[in-house]
TIVO-2410 file (N, C-alpha, C; in nm, 3 decimals):
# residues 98
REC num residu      c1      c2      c3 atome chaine
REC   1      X   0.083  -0.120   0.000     N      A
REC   1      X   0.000   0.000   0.000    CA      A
REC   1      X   0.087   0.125   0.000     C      A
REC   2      X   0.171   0.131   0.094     N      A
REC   2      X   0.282   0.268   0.105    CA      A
REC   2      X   0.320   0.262   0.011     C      A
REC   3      X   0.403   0.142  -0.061     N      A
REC   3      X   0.495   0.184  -0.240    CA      A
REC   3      X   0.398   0.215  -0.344     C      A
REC   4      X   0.259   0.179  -0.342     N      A
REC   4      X   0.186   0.173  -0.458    CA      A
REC   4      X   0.155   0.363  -0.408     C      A
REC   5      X   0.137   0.445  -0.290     N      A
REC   5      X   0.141   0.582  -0.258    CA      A
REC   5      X   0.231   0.650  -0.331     C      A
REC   6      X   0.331   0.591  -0.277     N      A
REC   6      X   0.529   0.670  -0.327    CA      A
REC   6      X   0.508   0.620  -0.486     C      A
REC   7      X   0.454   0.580  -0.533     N      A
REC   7      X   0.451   0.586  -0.701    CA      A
REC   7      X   0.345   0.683  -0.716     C      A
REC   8      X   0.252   0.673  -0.710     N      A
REC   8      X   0.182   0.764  -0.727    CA      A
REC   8      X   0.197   0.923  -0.721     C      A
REC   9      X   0.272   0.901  -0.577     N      A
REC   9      X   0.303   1.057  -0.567    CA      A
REC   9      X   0.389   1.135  -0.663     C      A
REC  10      X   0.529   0.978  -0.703     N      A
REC  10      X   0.617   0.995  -0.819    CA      A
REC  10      X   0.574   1.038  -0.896     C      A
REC  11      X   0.453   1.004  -0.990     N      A
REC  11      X   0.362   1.026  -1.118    CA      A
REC  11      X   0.322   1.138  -1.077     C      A
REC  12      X   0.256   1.176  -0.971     N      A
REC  12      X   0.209   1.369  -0.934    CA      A
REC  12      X   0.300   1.421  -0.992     C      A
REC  13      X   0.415   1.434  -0.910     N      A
REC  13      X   0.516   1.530  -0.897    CA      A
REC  13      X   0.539   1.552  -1.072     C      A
REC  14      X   0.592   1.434  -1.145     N      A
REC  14      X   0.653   1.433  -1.263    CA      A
REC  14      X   0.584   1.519  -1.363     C      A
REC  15      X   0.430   1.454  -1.354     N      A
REC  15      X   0.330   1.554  -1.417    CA      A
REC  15      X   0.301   1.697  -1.397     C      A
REC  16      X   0.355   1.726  -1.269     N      A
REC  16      X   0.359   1.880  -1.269    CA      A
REC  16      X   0.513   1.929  -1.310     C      A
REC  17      X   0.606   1.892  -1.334     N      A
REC  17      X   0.719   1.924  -1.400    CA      A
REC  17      X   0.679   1.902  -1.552     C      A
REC  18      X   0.641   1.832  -1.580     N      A
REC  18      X   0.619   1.824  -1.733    CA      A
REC  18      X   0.468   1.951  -1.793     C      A
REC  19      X   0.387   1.941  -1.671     N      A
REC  19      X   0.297   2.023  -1.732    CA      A
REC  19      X   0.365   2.169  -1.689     C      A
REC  20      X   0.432   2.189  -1.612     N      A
REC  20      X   0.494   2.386  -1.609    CA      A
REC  20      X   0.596   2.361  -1.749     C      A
REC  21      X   0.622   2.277  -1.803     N      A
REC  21      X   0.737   2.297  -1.869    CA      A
REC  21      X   0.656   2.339  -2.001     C      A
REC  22      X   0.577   2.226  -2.044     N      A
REC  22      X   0.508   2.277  -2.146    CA      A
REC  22      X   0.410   2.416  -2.182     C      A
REC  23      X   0.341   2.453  -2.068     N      A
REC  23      X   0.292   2.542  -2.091    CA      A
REC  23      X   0.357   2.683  -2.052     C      A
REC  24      X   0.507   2.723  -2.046     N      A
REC  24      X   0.560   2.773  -2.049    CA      A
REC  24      X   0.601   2.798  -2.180     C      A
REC  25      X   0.612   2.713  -2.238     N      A
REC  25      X   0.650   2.679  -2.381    CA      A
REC  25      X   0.557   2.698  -2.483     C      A
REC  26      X   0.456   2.783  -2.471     N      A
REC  26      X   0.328   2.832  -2.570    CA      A
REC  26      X   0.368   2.949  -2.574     C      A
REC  27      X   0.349   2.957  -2.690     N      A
REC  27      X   0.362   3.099  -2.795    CA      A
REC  27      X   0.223   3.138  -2.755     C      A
REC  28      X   0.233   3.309  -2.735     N      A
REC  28      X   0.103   3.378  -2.713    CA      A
REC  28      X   0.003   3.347  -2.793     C      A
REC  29      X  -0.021   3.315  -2.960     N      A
REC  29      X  -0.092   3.287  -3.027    CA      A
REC  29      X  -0.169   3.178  -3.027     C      A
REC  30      X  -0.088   3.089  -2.932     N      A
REC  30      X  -0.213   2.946  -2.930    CA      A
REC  30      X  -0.248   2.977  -2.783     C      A
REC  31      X  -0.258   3.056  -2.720     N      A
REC  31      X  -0.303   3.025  -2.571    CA      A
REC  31      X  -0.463   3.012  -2.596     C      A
REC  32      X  -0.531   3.098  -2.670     N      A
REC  32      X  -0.718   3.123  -2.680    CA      A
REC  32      X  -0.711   2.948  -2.687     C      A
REC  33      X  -0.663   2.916  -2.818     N      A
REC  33      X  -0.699   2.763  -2.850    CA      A
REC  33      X  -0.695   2.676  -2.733     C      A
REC  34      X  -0.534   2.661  -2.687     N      A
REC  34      X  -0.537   2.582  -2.566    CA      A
REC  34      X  -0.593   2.593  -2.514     C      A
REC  35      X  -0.658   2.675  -2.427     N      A
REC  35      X  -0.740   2.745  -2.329    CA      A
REC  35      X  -0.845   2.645  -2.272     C      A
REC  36      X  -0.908   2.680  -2.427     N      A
REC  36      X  -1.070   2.642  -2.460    CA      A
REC  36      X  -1.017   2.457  -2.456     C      A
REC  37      X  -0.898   2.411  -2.518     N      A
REC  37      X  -0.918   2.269  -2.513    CA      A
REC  37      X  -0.896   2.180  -2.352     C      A
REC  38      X  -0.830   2.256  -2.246     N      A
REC  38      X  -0.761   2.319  -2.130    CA      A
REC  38      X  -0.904   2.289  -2.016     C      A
REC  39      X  -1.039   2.370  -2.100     N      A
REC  39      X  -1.131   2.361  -2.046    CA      A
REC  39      X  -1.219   2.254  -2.078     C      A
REC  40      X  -1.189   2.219  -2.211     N      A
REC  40      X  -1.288   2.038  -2.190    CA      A
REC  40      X  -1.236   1.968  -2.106     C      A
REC  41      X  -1.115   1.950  -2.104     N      A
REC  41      X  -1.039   1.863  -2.002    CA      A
REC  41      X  -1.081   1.881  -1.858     C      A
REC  42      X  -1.080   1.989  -1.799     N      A
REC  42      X  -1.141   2.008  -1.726    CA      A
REC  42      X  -1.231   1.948  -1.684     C      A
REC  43      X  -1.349   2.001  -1.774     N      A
REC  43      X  -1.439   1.905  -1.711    CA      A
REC  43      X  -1.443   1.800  -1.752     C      A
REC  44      X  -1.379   1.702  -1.759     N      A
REC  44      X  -1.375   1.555  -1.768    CA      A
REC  44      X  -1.354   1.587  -1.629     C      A
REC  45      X  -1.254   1.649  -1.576     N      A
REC  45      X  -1.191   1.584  -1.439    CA      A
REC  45      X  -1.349   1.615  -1.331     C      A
REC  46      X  -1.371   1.719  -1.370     N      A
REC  46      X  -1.482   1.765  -1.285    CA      A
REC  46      X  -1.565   1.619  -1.292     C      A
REC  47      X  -1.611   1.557  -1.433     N      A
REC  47      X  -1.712   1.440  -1.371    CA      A
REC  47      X  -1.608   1.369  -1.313     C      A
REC  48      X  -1.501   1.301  -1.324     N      A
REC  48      X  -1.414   1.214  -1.242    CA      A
REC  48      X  -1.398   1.239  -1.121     C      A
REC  49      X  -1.372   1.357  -1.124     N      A
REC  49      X  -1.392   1.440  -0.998    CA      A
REC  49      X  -1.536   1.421  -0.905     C      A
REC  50      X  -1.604   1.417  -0.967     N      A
REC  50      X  -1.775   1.384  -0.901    CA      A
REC  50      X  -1.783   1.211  -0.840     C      A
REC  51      X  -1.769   1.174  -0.958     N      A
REC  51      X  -1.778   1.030  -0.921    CA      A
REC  51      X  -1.656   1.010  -0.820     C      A
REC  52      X  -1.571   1.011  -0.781     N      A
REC  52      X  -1.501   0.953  -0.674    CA      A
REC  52      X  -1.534   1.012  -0.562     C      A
REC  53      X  -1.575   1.143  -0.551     N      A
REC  53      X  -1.616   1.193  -0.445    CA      A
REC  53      X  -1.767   1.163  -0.435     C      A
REC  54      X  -1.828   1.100  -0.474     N      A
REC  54      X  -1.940   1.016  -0.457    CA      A
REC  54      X  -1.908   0.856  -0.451     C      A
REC  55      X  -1.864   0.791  -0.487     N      A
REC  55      X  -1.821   0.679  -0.466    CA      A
REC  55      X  -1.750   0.643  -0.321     C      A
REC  56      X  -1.685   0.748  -0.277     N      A
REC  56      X  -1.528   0.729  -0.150    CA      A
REC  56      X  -1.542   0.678  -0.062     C      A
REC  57      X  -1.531   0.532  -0.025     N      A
REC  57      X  -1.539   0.472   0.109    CA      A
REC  57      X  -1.512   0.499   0.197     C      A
REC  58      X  -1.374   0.571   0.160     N      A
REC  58      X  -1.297   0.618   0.264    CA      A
REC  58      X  -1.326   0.775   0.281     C      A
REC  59      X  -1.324   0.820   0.434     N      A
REC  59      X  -1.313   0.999   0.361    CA      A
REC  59      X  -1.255   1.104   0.338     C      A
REC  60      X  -1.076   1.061   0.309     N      A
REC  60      X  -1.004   1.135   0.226    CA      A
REC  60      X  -1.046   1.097   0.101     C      A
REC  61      X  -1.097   0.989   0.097     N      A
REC  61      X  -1.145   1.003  -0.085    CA      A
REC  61      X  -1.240   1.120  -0.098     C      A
REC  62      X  -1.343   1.135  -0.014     N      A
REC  62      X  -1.427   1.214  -0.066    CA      A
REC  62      X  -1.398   1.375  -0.048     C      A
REC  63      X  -1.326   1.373   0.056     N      A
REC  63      X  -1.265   1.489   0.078    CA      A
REC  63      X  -1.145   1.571  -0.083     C      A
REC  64      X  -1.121   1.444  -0.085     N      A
REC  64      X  -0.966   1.514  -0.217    CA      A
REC  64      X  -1.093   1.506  -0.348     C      A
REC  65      X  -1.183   1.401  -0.341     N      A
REC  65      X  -1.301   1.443  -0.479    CA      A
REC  65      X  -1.342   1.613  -0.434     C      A
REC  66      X  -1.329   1.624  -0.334     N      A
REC  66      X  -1.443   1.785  -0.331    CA      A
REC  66      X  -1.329   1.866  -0.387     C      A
REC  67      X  -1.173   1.880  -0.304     N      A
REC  67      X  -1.116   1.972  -0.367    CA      A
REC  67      X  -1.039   1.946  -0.515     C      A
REC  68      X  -1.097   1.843  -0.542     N      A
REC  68      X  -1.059   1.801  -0.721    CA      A
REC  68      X  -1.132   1.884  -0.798     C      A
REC  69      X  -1.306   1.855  -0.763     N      A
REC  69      X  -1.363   1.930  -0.820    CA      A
REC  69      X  -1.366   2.106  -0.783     C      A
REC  70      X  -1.312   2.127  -0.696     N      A
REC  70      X  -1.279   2.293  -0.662    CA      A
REC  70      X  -1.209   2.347  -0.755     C      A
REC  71      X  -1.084   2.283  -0.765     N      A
REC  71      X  -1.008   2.311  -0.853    CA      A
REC  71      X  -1.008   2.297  -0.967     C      A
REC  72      X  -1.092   2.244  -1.039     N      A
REC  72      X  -1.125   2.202  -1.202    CA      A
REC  72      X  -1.223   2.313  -1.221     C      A
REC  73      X  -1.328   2.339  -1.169     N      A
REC  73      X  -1.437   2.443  -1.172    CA      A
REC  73      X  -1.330   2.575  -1.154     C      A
REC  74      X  -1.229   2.596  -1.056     N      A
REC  74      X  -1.162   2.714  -1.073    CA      A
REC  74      X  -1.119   2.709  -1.197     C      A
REC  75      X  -1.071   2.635  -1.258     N      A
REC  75      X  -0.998   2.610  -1.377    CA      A
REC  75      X  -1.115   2.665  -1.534     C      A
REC  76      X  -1.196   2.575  -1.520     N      A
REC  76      X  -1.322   2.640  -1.590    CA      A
REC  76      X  -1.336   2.746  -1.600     C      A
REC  77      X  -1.402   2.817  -1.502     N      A
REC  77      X  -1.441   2.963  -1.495    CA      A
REC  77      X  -1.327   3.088  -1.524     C      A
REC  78      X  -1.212   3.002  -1.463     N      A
REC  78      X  -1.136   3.124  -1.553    CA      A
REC  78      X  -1.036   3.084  -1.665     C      A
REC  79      X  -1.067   3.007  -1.739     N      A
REC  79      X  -1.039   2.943  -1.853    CA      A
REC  79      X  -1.126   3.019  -1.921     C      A
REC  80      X  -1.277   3.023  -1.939     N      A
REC  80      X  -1.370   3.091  -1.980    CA      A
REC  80      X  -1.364   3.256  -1.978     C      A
REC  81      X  -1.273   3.250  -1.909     N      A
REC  81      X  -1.356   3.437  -1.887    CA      A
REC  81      X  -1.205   3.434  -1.925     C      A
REC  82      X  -1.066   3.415  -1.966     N      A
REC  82      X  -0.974   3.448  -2.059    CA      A
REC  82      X  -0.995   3.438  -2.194     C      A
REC  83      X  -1.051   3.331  -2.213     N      A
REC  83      X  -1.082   3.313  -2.363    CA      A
REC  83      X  -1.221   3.429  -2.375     C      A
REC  84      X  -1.280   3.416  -2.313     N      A
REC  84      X  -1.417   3.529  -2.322    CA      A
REC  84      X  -1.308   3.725  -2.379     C      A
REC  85      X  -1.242   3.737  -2.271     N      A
REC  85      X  -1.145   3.838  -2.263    CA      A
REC  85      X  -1.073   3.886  -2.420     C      A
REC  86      X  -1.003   3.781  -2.405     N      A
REC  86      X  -0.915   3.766  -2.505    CA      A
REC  86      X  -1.051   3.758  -2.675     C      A
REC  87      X  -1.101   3.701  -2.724     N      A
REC  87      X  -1.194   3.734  -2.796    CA      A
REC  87      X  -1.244   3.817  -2.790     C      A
REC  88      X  -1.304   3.896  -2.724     N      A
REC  88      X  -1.349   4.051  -2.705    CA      A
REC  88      X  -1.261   4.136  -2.808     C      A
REC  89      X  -1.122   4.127  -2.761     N      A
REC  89      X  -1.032   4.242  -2.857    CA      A
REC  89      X  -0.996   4.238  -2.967     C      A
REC  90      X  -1.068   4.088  -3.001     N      A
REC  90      X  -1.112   4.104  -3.174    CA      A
REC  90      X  -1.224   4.162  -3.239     C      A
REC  91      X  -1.351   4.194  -3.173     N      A
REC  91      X  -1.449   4.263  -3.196    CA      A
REC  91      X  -1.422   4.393  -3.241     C      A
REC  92      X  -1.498   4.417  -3.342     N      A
REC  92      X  -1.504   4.539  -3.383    CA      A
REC  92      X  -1.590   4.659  -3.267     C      A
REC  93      X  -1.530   4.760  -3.239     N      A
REC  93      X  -1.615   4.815  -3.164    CA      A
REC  93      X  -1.712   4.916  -3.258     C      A
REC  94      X  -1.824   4.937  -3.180     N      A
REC  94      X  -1.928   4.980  -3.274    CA      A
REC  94      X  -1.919   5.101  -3.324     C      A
REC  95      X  -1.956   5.169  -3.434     N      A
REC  95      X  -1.901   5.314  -3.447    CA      A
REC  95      X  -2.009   5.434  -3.393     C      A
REC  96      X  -1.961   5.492  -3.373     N      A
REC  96      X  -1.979   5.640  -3.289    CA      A
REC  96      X  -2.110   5.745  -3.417     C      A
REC  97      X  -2.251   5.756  -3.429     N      A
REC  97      X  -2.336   5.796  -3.480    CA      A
REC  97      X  -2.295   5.980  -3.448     C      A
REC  98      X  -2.278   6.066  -3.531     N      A
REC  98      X  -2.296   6.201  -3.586    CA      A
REC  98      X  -2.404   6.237  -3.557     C      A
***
């Protein structure tokens, strides 16, 4: 049970070195795109996120499902309102009537 933890945690850690690395590594021009794909993902985790924290026998399971889904919904909402942002300053603004 403890080694199958210490792997796991291994796989955390690694994945957050690999994910700062990459998204450091985006050119300003694809961020809208990523963003928006950034946010489906998301909510995948959000239902994964649901179901284990409904499922959790235990109740750090259900506890780490609640702040899974905290953090995916943070992720959402302002995933959304950058890409919302950022599209805006392609709009034409409306012109000014004489």
């Amino acid at each position: 049970m403890i080694e199958e933890l210490v792997v796991l945690f291994v796989i955390f850690v690694l994945a957050i070195f690999v994910g700062f690395e990459v998204i450091t590594k985006v050119p300003p021009t694809l961020h809208t795109p990523l963003m928006s794909g950034s946010n489906a993902i998301s909510g995948i985790t959000i239902i994964g996120a649901l179901i284990v924290a409904g499922q959790g026998d235990v109740v750090v399971a259900k506890y780490l499902g609640m702040v899974a889904v905290a953090f995916a919904m943070i992720n959402v909402v302002g995933g959304f309102l950058v890409t919302d942002r950022m599209l805006k300053m392609f709009k034409r603004k409306p012109e000014v009537q004489k």
